[in-house]
C-alpha positions as CSV (number, residue, x, y, z in Angstrom):
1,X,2.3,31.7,-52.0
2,X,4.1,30.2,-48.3
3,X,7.1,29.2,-49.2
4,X,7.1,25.3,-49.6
5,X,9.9,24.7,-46.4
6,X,7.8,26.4,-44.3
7,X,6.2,24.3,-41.3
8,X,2.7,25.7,-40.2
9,X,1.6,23.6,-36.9
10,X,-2.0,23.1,-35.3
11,X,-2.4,22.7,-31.6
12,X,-5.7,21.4,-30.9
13,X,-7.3,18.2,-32.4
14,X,-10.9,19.0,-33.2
15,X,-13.0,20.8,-35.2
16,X,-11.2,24.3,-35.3
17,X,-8.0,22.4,-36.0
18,X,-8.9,20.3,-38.8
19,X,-10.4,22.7,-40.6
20,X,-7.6,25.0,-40.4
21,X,-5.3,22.1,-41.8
22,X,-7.9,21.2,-44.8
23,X,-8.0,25.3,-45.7
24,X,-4.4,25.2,-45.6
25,X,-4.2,22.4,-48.4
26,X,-7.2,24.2,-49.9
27,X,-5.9,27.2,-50.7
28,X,-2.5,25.5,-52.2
29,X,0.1,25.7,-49.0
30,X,2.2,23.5,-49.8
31,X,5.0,23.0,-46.6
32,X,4.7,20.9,-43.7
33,X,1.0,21.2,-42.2
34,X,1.6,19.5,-38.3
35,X,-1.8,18.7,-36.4
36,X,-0.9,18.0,-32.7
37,X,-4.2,16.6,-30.5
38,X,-3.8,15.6,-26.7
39,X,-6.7,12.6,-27.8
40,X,-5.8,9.8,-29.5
41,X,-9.3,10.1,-31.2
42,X,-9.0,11.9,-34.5
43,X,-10.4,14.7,-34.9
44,X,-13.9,15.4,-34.4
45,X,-17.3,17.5,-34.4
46,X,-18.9,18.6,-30.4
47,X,-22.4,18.8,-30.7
48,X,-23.5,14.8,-31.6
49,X,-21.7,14.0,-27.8
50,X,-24.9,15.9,-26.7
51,X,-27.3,15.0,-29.1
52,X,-27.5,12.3,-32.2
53,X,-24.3,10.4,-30.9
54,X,-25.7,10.3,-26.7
55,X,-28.8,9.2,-28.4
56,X,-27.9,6.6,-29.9
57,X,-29.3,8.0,-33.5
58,X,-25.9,8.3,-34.7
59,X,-22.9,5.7,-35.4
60,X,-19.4,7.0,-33.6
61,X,-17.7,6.9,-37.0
62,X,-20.6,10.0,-38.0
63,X,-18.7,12.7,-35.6
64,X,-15.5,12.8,-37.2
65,X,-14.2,15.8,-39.1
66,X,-12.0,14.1,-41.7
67,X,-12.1,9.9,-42.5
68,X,-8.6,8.7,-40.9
69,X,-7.1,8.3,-44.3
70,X,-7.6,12.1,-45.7
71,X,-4.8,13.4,-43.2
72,X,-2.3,11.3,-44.9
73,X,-3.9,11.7,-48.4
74,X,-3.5,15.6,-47.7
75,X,0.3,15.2,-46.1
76,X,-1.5,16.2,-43.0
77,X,1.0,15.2,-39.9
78,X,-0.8,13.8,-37.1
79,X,0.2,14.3,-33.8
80,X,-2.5,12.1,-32.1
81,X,-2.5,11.7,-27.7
82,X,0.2,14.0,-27.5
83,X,0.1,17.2,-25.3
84,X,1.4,20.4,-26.4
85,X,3.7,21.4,-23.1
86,X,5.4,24.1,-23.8
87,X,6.0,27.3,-26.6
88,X,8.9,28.8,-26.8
89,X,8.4,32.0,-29.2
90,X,12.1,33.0,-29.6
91,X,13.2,29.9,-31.0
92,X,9.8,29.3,-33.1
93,X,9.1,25.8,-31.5
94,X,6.2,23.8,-29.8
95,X,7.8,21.0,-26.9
96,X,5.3,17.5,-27.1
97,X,5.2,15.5,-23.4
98,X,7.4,13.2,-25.4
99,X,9.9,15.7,-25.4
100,X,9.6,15.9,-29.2
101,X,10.1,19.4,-30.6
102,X,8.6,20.6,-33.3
103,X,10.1,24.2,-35.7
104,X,6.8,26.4,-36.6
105,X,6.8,29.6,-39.0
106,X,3.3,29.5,-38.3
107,X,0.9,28.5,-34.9
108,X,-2.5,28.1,-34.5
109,X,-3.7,27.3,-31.2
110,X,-7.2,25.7,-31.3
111,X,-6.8,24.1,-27.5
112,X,-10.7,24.6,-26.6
113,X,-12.1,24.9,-23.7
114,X,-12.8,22.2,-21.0
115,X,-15.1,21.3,-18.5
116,X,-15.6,23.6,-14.9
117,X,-15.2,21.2,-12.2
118,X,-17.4,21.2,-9.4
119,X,-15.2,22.1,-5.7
120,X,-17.5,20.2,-3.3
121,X,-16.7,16.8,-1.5
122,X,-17.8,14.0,-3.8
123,X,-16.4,14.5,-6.5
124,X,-14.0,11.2,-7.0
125,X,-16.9,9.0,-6.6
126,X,-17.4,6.9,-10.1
127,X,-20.8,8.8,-10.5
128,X,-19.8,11.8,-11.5
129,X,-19.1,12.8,-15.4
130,X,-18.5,15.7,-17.1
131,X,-19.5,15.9,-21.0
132,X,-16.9,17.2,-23.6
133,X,-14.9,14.8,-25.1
134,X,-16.1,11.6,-26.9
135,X,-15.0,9.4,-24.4
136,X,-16.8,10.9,-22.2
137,X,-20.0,10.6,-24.7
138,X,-19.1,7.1,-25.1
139,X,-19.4,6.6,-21.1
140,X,-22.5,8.2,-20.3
141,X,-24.6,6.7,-23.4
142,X,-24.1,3.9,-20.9
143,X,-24.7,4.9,-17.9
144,X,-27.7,6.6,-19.6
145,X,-28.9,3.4,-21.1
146,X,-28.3,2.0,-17.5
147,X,-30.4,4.3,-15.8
148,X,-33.4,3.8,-18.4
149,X,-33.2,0.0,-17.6
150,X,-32.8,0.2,-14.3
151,X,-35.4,3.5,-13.3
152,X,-32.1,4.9,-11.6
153,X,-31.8,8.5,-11.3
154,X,-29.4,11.3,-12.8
155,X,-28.3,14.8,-11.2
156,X,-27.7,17.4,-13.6
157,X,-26.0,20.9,-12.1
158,X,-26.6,23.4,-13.8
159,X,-29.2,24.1,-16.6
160,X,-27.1,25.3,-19.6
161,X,-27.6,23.7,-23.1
162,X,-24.9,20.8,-22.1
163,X,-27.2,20.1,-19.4
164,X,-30.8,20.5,-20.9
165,X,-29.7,18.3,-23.8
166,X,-28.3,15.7,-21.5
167,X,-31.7,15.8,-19.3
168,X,-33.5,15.4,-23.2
169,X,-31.2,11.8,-23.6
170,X,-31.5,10.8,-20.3
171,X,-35.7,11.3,-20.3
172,X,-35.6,9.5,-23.8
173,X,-33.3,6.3,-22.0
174,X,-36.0,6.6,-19.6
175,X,-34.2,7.8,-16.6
176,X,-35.4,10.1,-14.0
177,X,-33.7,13.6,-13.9
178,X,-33.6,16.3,-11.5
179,X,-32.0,19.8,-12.7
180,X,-30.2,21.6,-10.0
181,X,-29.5,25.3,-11.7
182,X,-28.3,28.6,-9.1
183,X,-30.7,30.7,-11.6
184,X,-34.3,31.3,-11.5
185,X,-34.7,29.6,-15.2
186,X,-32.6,27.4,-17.8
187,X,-30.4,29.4,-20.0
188,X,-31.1,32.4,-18.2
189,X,-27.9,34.1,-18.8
190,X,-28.2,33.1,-22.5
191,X,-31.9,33.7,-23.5
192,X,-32.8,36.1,-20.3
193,X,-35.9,34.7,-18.4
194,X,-38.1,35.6,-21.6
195,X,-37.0,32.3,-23.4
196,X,-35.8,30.8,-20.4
197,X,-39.4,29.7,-18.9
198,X,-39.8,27.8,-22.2
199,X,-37.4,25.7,-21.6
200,X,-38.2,25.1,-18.1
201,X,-42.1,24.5,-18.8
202,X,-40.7,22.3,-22.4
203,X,-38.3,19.4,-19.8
204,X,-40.9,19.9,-17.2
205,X,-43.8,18.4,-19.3
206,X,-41.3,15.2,-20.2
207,X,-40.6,14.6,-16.6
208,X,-37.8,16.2,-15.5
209,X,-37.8,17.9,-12.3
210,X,-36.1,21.1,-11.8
211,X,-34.2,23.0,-8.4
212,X,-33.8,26.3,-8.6
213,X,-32.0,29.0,-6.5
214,X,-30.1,26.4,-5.2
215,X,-25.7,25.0,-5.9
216,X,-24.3,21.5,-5.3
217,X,-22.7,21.5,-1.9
218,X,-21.9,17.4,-1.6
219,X,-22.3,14.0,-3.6
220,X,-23.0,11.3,-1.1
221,X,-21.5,8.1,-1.8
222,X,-20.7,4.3,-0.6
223,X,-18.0,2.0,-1.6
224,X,-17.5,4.3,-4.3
225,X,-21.1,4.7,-5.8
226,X,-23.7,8.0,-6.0
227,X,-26.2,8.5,-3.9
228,X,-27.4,11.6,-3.5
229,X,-26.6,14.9,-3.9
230,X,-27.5,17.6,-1.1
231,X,-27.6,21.5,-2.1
232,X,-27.1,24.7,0.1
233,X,-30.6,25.1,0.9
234,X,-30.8,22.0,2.8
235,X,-32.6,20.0,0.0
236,X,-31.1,16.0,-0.7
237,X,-31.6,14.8,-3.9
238,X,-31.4,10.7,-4.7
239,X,-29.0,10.0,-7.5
240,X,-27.5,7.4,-9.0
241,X,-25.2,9.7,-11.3
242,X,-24.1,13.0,-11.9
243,X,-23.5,15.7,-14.5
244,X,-21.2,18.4,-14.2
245,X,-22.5,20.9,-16.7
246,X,-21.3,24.0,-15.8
247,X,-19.8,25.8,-17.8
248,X,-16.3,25.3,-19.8
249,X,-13.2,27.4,-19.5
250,X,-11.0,28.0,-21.9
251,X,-7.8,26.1,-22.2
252,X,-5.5,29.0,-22.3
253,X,-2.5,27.5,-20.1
254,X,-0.2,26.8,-22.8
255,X,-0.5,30.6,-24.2
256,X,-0.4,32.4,-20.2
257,X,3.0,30.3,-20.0
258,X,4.4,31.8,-23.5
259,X,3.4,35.1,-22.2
260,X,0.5,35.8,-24.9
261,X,-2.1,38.5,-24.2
262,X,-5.1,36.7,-22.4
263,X,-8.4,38.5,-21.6
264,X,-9.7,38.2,-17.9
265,X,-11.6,35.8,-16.8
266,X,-14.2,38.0,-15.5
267,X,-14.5,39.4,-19.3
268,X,-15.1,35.8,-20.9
269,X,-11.4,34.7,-20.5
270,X,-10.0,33.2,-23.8
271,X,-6.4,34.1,-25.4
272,X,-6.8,37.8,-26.8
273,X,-7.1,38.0,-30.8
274,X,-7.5,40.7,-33.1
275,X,-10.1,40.0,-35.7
276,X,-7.7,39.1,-38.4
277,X,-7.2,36.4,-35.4
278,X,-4.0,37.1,-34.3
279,X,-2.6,37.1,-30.9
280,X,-0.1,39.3,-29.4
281,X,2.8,37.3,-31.1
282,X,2.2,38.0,-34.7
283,X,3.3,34.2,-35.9
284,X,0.8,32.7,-33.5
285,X,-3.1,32.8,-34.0
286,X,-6.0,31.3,-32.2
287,X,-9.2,29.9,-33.3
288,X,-12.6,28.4,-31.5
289,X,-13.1,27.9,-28.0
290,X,-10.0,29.4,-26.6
291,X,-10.0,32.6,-28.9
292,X,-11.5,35.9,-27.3
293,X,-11.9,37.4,-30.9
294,X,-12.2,41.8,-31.3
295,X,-15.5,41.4,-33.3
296,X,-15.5,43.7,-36.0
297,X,-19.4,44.0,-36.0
298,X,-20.2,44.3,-32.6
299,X,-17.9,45.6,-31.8
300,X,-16.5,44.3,-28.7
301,X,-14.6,41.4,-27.9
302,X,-16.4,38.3,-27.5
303,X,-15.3,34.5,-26.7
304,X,-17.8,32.3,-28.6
305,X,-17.9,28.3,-27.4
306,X,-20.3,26.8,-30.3
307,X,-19.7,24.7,-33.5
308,X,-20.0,27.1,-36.2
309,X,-16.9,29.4,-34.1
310,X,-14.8,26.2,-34.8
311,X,-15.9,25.5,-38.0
312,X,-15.5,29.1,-39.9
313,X,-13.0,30.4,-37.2
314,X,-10.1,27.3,-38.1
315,X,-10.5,28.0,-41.8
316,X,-10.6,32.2,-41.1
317,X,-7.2,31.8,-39.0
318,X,-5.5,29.7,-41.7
319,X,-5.8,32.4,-44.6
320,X,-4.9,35.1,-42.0
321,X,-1.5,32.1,-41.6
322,X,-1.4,32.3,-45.3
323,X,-1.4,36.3,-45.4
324,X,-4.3,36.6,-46.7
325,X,-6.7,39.9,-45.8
326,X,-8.9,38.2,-43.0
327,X,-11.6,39.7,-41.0
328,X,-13.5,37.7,-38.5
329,X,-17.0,39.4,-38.6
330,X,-19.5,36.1,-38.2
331,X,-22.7,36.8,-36.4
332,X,-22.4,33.7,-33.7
333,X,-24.6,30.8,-34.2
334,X,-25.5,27.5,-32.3
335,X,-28.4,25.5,-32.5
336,X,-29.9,22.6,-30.2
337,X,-32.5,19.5,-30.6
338,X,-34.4,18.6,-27.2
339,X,-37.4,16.3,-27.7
340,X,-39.4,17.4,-30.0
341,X,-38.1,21.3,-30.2
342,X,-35.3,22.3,-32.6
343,X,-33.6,26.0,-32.2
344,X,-31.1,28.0,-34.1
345,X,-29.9,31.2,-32.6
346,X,-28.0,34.4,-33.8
347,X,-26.2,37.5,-32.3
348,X,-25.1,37.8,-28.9
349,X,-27.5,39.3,-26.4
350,X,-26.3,38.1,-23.2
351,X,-28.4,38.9,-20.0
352,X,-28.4,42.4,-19.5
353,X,-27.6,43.9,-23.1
354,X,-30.9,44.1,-24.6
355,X,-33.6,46.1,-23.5
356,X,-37.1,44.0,-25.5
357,X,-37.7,41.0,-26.0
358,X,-40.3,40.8,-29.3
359,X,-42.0,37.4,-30.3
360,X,-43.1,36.4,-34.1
361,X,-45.3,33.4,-34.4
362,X,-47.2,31.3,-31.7
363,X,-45.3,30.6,-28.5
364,X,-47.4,28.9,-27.3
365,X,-47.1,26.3,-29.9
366,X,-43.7,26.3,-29.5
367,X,-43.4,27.8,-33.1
368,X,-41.7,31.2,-33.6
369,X,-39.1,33.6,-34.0
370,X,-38.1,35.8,-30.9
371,X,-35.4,38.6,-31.0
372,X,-33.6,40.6,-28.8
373,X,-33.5,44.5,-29.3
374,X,-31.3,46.7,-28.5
375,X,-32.3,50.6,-28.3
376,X,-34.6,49.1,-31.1
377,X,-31.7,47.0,-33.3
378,X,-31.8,43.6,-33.6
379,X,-29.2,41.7,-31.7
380,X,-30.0,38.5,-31.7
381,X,-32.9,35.8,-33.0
382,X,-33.6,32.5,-31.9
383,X,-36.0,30.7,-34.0
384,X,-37.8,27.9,-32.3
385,X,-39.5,25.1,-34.7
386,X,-39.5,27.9,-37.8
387,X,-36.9,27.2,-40.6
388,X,-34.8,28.7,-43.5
389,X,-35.2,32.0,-41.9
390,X,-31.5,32.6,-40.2
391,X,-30.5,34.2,-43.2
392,X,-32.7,36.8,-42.6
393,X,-32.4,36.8,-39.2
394,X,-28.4,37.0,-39.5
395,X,-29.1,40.5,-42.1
396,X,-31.1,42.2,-39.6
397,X,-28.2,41.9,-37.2
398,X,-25.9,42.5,-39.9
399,X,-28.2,45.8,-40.8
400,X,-28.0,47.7,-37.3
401,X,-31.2,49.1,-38.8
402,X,-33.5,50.1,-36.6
403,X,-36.8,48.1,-36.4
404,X,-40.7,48.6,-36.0
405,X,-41.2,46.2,-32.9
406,X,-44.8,45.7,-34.1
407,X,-43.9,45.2,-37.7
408,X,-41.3,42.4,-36.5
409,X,-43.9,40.8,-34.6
410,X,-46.4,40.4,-37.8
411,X,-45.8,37.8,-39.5
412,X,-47.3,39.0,-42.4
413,X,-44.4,41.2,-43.0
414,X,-41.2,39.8,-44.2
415,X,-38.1,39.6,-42.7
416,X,-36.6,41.5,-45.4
417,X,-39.0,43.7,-45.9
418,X,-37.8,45.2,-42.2
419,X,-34.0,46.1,-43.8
């Protein structure tokens, strides 16, 4: 076991973080665990800020990770609304914008990923939000609730998951929602214009009106408030609020200024981690969002921005802290409620890496299973209003077997049946 004197820190408050200070305590480390957040929030879970939470289904107390007392139960230190400024390797220490410094034998950075601004004119104006912290949850449940009282109108960019499950809310409020995306469908560099159409035909039959081909270029405002929003193809939409749901980059300035490996930003971006998760400083390691991991089963190195990353990733980094023999091979997985359709997806297919497309159930119904081949492997499966099968789903991946398209599109053959 670590040495009791030894001080293993956490930068990052949220999921990723706390689990990685829970696992510590779990596994029977018993020196100084240090969990530094820039929020003065404790730490907490992503994926109600878009869903149960913006809803209104959920209470705020729900989305945290730990109750506030377990940190000190645990002789968890907590570092709460305090940035992490500066790492300076040689002398093993983290620098706080208090000026505190803090001795490490150990580091995880679990800094996340953050919204990608929009560069247009307009974007000051009061109007506009972005959707990744809880704050920022708090704030637009009201300007949701707002909308739906009021028959105002919202402006979503971009047609990712943040966006399509903010245009679910905002429809359920009762607000109308236009959809500007640059692609031809939602989630088209995710689920390929297969799955994407479903998506698009799903928020089109509860009312909310899609643009596509087409990019912000301005938000018009008065005295400070949203009007509109005009795109490059001349078009001018009325709004009385905006989303910015474009995308998230990882938060990898801290580890570029203490000279860490990072991977390009053309490649995914991300601090660049082995899969035992270690960076190029071998006391430092990096979890979640921010962690381009080398993926042991595919193979590549991949940067993965969903809950379950954070939520096995944390507790895989703190036994590889610990010493312990760690190997970060998790097939990715997210999953997403938007009116009445509930997904889970597995693998990583993104547009362009897959060659079929193969459909198990009634699509039309909005209740199957699709997966992505690759030279006739599976390499990803979403399952759309069909349950308890990512198990399966996750072995076929797992298998690299190669499959009879025709027999995974049968339902009368089981899953495991294809292994």
């Amino acid at each position: 076991m670590v040495d009791a004197d030894q001080s293993f820190v956490i930068v990052g408050g949220g999921l990723a973080g706390a689990k990685a200070a829970e696992t510590l305590r779990a596994e029977g480390f018993n020196g100084r665990v240090i969990l530094i957040g820039d929020e003065r929030d404790h730490p907490y879970e992503r994926p109600p800020l878009s869903k149960g939470y913006l809803l209104g289904k959920e209470e705020r107390e729900s989305v945290f990770v730990h109750e506030p007392a377990w940190y000190a139960q645990n002789d968890v230190e907590l570092h709460l609304g305090q940035p992490v400024t500066a790492i300076d390797r040689d002398a093993h220490t983290v620098r706080l914008g208090d000026g505190t410094v803090i001795r490490y034998d150990k580091l995880l950075l679990a800094t996340g990923a953050e919204p990608r601004r929009l560069d247009i004119p307009g974007t000051e104006l009061a109007g506009v939000h972005h959707l990744r912290r809880l704050a920022h949850s708090d704030r637009l449940k009201q300007v949701l609730a707002g909308l739906g009282r009021d028959n105002g109108h919202l402006v979503i960019a971009g047609a990712g998951w943040i966006g399509l499950e903010v245009a679910a809310a905002a429809r359920t409020y009762g607000a109308e929602v236009t959809v500007v995306e640059a692609d031809d469908t939602p989630l088209y560099r995710v689920l390929g214009p297969e799955l994407g159409q479903l998506f698009a035909d799903l928020h089109t039959e509860h009312g909310v009106r899609f643009h596509f081909g087409a990019r912000f270029t301005e938000i018009l405002g008065e005295d400070g408030m949203v009007l509109a929003v005009r795109t490059d193809d001349g078009e001018e939409h009325p709004a009385h609020a905006v989303l910015a749901a474009i995308g998230a980059a990882p938060r990898t300035a801290l580890a570029e200024n203490a000279g860490l490996a990072l991977v390009d930003r053309a490649d995914g971006g991300g601090v660049a981690v082995d899969a035992s998760l270690r960076t190029s400083d071998p006391d430092i390691y990096a979890a979640g969002d921010v962690a381009a991991v080398h993926h042991p089963l595919l193979h590549s190195r991949i940067r993965v921005e969903h809950w379950a990353n954070a939520l096995n990733g944390g507790p895989a980094a703190a036994r590889a802290m610990l010493g312990q023999a760690v190997s970060y091979d998790r097939v990715p997985y997210f999953f997403s409620d938007q009116y009445d359709l509930g997904m889970e997806y597995s693998g990583w297919a993104p547009a362009g890496s897959y060659d079929q497309v193969v459909a198990r159930g009634d699509v039309g119904k909005r209740e199957f299973i699709a997966f992505w081949l690759r030279e006739g492997r599976v390499v990803a499966g979403m399952n759309v209003n069909v349950w308890d099968v990512t198990d399966p789903v996750q072995k076929l991946i797992r298998s690299g077997a190669t499959v009879d398209p025709e027999a995974l599109a049968n339902p009368s053959v089981p899953l495991d049946g294809l292994l």
